[in-house]
Backbone as JSON, one array per atom type, in Angstrom:
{
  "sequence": "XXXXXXXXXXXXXXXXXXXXXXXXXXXXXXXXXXXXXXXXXXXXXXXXXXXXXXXXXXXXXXXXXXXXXXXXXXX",
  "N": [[-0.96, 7.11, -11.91], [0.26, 4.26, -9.99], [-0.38, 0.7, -9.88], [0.0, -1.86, -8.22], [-0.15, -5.47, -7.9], [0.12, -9.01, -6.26], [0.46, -12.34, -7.27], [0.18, -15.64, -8.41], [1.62, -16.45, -11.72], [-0.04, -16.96, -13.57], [-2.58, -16.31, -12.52], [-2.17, -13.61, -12.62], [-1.89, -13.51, -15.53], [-4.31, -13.92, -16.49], [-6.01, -12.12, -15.11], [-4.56, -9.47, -15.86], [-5.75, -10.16, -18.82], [-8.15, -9.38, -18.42], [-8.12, -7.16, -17.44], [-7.9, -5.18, -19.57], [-10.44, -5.56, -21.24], [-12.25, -4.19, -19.02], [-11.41, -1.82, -18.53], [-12.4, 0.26, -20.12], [-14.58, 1.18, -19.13], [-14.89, 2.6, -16.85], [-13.7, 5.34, -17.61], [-10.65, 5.34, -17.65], [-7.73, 5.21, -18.56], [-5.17, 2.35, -19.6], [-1.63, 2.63, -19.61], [0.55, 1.33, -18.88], [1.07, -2.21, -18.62], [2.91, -4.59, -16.51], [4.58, -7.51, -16.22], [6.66, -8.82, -13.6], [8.79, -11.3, -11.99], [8.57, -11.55, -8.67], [9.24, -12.88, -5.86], [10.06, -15.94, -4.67], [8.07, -17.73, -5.5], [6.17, -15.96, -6.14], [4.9, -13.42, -8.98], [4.68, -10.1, -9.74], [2.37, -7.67, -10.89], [2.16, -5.1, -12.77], [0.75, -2.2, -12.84], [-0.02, 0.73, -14.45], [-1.94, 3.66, -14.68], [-3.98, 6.32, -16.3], [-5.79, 8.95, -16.11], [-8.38, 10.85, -14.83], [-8.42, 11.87, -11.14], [-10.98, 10.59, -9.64], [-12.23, 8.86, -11.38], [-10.17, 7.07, -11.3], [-10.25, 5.94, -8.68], [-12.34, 4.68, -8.73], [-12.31, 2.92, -10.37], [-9.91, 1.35, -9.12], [-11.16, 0.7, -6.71], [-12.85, -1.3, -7.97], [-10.83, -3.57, -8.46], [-10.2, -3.8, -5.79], [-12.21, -5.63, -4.84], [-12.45, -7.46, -6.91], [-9.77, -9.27, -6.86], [-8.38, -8.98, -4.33], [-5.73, -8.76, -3.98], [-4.32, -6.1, -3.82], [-1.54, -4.8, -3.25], [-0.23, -2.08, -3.05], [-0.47, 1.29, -3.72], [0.86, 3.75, -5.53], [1.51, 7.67, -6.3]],
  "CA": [[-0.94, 6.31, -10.71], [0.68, 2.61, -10.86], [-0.75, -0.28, -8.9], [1.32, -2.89, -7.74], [-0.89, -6.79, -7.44], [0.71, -10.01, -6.16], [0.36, -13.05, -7.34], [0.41, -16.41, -9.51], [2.07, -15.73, -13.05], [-1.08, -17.58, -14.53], [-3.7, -15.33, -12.38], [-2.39, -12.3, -13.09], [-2.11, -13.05, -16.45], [-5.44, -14.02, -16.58], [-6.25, -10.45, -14.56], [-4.15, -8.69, -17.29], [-6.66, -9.96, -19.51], [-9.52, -8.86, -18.09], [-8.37, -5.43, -16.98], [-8.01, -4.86, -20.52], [-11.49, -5.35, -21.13], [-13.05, -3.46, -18.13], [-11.01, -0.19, -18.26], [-12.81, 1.29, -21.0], [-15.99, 1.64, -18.55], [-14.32, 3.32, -16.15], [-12.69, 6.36, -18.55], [-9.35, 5.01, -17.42], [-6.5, 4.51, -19.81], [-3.61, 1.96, -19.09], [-0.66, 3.42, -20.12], [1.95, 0.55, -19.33], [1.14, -3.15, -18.16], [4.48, -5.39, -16.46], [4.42, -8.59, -15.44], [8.1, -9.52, -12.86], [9.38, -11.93, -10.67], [8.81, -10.81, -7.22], [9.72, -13.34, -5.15], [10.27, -17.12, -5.28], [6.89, -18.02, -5.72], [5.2, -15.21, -6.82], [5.39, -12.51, -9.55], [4.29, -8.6, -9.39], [1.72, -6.87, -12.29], [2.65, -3.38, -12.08], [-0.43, -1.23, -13.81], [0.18, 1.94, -15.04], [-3.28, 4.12, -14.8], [-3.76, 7.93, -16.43], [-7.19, 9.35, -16.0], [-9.07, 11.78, -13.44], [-8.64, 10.76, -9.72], [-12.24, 10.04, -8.96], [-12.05, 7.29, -12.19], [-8.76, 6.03, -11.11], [-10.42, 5.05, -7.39], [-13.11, 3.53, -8.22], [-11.48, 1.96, -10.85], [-9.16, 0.85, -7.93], [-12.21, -0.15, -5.65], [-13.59, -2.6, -8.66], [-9.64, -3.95, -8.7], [-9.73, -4.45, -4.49], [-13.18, -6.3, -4.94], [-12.39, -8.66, -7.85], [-8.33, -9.48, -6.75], [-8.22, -8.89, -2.92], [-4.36, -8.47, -3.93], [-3.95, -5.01, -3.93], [-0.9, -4.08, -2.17], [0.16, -0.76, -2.84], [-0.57, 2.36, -5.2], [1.83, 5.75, -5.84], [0.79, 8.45, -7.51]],
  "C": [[-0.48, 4.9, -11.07], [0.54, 1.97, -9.4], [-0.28, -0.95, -8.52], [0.19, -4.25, -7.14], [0.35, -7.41, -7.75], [0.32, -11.55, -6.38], [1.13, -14.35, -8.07], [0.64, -15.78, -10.72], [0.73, -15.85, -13.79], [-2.48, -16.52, -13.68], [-3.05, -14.42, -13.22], [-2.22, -12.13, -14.97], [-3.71, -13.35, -17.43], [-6.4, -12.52, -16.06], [-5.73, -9.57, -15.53], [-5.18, -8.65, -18.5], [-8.02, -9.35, -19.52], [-9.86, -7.13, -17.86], [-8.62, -4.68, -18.63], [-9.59, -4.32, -21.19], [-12.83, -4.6, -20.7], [-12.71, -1.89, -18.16], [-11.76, 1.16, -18.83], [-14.25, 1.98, -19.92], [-15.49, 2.43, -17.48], [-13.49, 4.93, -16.61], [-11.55, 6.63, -17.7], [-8.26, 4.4, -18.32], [-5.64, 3.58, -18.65], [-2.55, 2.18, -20.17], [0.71, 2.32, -20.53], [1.29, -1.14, -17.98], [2.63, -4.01, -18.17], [3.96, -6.36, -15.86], [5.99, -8.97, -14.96], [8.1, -10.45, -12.39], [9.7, -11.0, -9.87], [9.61, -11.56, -6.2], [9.97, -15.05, -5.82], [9.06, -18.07, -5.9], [5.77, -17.2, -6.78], [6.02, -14.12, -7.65], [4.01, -11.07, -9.09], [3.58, -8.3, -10.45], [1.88, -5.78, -11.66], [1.21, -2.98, -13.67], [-0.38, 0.34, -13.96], [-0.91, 2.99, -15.39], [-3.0, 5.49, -15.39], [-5.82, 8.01, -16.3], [-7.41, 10.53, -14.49], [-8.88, 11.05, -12.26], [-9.65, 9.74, -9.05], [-12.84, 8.87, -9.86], [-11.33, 6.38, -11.78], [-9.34, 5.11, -9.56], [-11.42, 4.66, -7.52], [-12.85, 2.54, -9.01], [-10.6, 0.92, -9.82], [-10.22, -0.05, -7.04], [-12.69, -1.67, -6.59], [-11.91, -3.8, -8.54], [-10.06, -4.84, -6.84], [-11.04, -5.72, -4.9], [-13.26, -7.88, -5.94], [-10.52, -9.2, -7.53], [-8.07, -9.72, -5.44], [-6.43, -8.74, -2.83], [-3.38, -7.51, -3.96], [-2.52, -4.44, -2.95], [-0.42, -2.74, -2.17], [0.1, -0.09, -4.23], [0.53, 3.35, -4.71], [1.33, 5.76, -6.97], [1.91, 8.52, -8.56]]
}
C-alpha cells in the first residue's frame, strides 16, 4: 500500500523520522520512503507500506491522528 502526505519539506522530514521509529509496533515494514516537490510550496512523502491489511490501517489511523495530512492511499 503507498500513502501519499502533504506538506513542509522540514515537517515531513521530521515525520520521516519518526515513522521510522513507530513502525516496528505496528508489524508494518516500510519498504520505500520519497520525499518530491509537489507543488510550489509544498513537497509530497510517498510511504511505501508491506504488511497484513488490518496492521497497515491502523497503522494508517495512528498516521491520520498524528499528521491530519493524509491525502490519499492505493493499494
Amino acid at each position: 500500500m503507498i500513502l501519499n502526505i502533504i506538506g513542509k519539506k522540514e515537517e515531513l522530514e521530521q515525520f520521516k523520522s519518526s515513522l521510522i521509529i513507530a513502525n516496528g509496533s505496528y508489524n508494518v515494514s516500510i519498504k520505500n520512503i520519497i520525499i518530491k516537490k509537489y507543488s510550489w510550496f509544498n513537497y509530497k512523502l510517498t510511504i511505501e507500506l508491506q504488511g497484513n491489511e488490518r496492521n497497515i490501517n491502523r497503522f494508517k489511523k495512528r498516521l491520520d491522528k498524528n499528521s491530519r495530512k493524509l491525502i490519499y492511499s492505493k493499494v
